[in-house]
Residue, then its C-alpha position, 0 to 999 in steps of 0.5 A: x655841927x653840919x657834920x653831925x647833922x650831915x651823919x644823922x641825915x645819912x644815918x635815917x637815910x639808911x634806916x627807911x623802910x621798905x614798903x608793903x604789908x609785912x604779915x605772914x602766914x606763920x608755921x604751926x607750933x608744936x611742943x613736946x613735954x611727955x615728962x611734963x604733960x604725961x607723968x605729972x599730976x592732973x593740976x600740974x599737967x593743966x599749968x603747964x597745958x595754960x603755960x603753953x597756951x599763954x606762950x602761943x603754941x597750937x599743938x602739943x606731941x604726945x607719945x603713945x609708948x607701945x610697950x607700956x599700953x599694950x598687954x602683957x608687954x613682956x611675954x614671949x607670946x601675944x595674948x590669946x584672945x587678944x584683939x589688939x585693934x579694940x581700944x577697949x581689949x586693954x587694961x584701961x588703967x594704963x591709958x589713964x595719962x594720956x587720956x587726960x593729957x588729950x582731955x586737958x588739951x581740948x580743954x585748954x584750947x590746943x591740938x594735938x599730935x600723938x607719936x604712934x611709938x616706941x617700944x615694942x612688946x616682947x611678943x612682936x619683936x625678936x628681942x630678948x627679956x628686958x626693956x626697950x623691945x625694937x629688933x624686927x618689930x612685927x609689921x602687923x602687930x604694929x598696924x594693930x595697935x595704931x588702929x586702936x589709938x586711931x580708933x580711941x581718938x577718934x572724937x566717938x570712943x567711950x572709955x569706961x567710967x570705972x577704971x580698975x588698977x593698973x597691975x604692976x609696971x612692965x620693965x619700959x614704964x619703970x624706967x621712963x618714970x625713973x627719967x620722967x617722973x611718975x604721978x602716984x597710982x591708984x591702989x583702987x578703981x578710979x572714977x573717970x568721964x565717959x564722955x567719949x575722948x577727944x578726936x585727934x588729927x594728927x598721929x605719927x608711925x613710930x619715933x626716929x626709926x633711923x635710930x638704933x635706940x629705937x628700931x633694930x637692927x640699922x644695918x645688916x650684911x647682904x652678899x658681903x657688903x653692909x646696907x640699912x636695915x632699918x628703912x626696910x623694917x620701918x617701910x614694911x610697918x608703914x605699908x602695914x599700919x597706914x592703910x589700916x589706920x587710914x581706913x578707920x580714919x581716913x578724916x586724920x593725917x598720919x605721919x612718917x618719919x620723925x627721922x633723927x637729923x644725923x647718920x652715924x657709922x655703920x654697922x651700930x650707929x645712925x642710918x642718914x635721913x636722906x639715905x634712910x629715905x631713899x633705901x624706903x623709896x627703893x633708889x640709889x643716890x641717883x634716884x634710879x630704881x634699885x633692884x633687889x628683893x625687898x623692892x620688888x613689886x614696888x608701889x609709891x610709899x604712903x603718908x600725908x607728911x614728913x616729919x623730922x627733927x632737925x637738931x643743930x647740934x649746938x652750932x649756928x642754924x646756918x651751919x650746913x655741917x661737913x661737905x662729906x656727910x650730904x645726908x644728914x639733915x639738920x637745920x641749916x640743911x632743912x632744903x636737902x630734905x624738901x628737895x629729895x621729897x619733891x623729887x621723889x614725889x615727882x617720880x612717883x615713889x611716894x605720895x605727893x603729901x609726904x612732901x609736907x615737912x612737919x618739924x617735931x623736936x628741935x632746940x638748943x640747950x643751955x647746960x653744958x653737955x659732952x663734947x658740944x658747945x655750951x650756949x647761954x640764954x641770950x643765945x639760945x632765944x636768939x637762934x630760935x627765931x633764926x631757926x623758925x626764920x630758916x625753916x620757914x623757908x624752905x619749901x613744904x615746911x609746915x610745923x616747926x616745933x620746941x622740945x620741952x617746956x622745962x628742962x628736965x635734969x638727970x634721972x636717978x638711974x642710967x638709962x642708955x651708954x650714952x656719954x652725952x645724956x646717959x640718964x635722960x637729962x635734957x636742956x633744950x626747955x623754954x624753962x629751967x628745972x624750977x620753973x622758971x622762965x629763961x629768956x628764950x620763953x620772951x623769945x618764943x613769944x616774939x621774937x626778932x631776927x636781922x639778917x644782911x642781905x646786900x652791903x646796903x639792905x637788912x632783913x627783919x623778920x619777926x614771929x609773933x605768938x601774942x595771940x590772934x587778933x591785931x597788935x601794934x608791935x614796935x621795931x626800935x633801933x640803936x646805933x653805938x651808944x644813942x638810945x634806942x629809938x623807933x624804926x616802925x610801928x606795925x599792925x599784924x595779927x599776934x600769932x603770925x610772922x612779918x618780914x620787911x628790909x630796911x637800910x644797913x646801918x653798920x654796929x646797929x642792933x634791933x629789938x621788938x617792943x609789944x603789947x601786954x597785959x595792963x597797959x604795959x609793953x613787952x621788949x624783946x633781946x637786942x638782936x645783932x645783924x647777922x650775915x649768912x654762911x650760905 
């Protein structure tokens, strides 16, 4: 009996808290769902705007695709007389979609980010007929059509009320509505408000430019020897269309970036994010200026934030890949990032707000997918948190971001060579195709990580997404087969983060109870105490 008294007394020992107030600031959530929130009709895009609401995020990522919006996307020429700078100068039926998902946005109570992207019209590129235009995209054509959606979102546009048809689809719009899905066109004029759109804050330069899916070409050979290609194009576009949307806007931030986590083998695969940014900062590895051509004359690159999308790949967030491929970026390595864009800016070779790291997709998938590990449910809500935990972090991190709201399954036709995703499935959803709630949706809302920081102390760090305003949430513990019993009770605000230590207690595990509607109280998954590979 002394024994057992003798154990319990050691157990709770182990179990007191640290004191001090546990509340954090937490990372602004961003989700993007074009299939969801761009090709679905109005009264399902609004449930699944109020889904996102209800799961506490601030922001959504819409794609303003280039291709489809401008006019006469497949001709070889621009259209005379075109200014492609007046929101007003295109066919307004094409921009239905993304008017009412800015629209439904507002309504809704949440921000939005639009991707200034891909692809390109014919008429601004050096590509052949045929879908996704990308090969030497025309920097000023470019610089063109983001001042016309700066200007359209400006919070001061009137669209007109009477919207005529939209003629038929360009090859680009086909096939994203063959991956995404298509709400039915209107065979007549439609009504719509003229009421001006609503003001955006936050647009982003194109779509992983380091990426030959959607900017050519990536490499290029110079004097016998292969260099990114890509960074240079993609720098010519950002010193083209910043200034000029920053002049029309200069109350908004717009992004660079939004760079693919890995690199791939030259002369057809991925350039590295760390490369592709020090090739548009114009430096070598060793941050020393390089001297060629196209870094003549060199001025700081422009931008007011980063933006990235660092995907794990299937493996641990703490994972911090191969030791050979330093470049890549993924988000066990998210420090590599906020470390070259402090340097940089220190040595005045980009704007000191580039430093701002903005996350813009990331996710695990919970379907089996070529040549990667396949996580369960349980597993993929877990690493979420831990990856926020990570993310936040690291130095400049800002936003952190879910890709999809609900998984979306095969398309009907291929879309790419791609033996992983050839026709545009993708399973990283806080749902299931149906509609369904995985447990990563419980997860996002609040979520718990454990970590082992010394042989006798455990961090918990916790993300809320409950809400503003106070909530008690409750941190429960269980060692073997006891049952679960309370370790603390705090008062945060619902939408934050909270980090406090507390004793090891070895084969405990952990997990968040909450507030919710009707008197009823919310448990989270029981989280085990990891230990870092770092």
């Amino acid at each position: 009996m002394i024994h057992r008294r003798l154990l319990a007394a050691l157990v709770l020992a182990a179990a007191i808290l640290v004191p001090g107030a546990p509340a954090q600031a937490a990372l602004e959530t961003l989700v993007q769902d074009d299939a969801s929130l761009l090709h679905r009709p109005t009264e399902q895009v609004r449930g699944s705007m109020q889904k996102l609401r209800s799961l506490g995020v601030d922001r959504v990522r819409l794609t303003a695709n280039w291709s489809v919006l401008t006019r006469d996307p497949d001709a070889e020429r621009k259209p005379a007389g075109f200014d492609a700078r007046d929101p007003g100068a295109y066919v307004q039926a094409r921009w239905l979609e993304l008017d009412q998902a800015v629209r439904l946005a507002q309504e809704t109570g949440l921000k939005v980010m639009i991707d200034i992207g891909f692809w390109a019209p014919h008429w601004a590129t050096n590509d052949r007929p045929g879908p996704r235009a990308r090969t030497n995209i025309d920097p000023q054509a470019f610089a063109d059509f983001a001042v016309a959606v700066a200007r359209r979102y400006s919070g001061r546009w009137e669209p007109s009320a009477l919207v005529a048809p939209a003629p038929p689809p360009s090859p680009d719009e086909s096939m994203l509505d063959g991956v995404f899905g298509a709400p039915p066109a209107p065979q007549a004029p439609v009504l719509v408000s003229a009421a001006p759109l609503p003001r955006v804050d936050q647009f982003v330069l194109w779509n992983e430019p380091n990426h030959p899916s959607l900017l050519l070409p990536q490499w290029s050979r110079s004097r016998g020897e292969l260099r990114p290609s890509s960074p240079v194009q993609y720098a010519r576009m950002v010193r083209a269309a910043y200034p000029a949307a920053k002049g029309f806007r200069p109350d908004a931030d717009f992004l660079l970036g939004n760079t693919s986590s890995d690199g791939g083998r030259p002369p057809l695969g991925s350039v590295a994010p760390l490369l592709f940014i020090r090739e548009m900062a114009c430096v070598d590895r060793d941050l020393r200026p390089l001297r060629r051509p196209a870094c003549k004359n060199y001025e700081p690159l422009p931008g007011d934030g980063w933006a990235h999308h660092p995907y794990p790949r299937q493996v641990r967030p703490d994972d911090r890949g191969d030791a050979d491929r330093s470049d890549n970026v993924r988000i066990g390595t998210l420090d590599r990032l906020s470390k070259l864009l402090r340097r940089l800016a220190e040595r005045e070779r980009i704007g000191r707000r580039l430093q701002r790291i903005h996350i813009t997709e990331f996710g695990y998938e919970t379907s089996p997918i070529e040549g990667r590990p396949t996580l369960s449910q349980a597993t993929q809500a877990r690493w979420l948190t831990w990856a926020e935990y990570l993310a936040s972090e690291v130095p400049g991190v800002v936003t952190f971001a879910q890709f999809l709201l609900r998984d979306l399954p095969p398309g009907p036709v291929r879309v790419s060579t791609s033996v992983r995703r050839g026709f545009g499935e993708y399973y990283t959803g806080l749902q299931t195709i149906r509609g369904e709630d995985k447990l990563a949706a419980t997860s996002f809302t609040a979520g718990l990580f454990a970590q082992r920081l010394t042989e006798r102390k455990v961090r918990l760090w916790g993300r809320l997404r409950l809400g503003s305003g106070e909530k008690a949430v409750t941190i429960e513990r269980r060692h073997g087969n006891d049952h679960w019993r309370r370790l603390t009770t705090l008062t945060v605000d619902g939408q934050s983060a909270f980090s406090l230590t507390t004793g090891h207690v070895r084969g405990a595990l952990y997990r968040l109870r909450w507030p919710r509607a009707h008197g009823r109280r919310g448990a989270g998954l029981p989280i085990k105490v990891v230990r870092a590979h770092r």
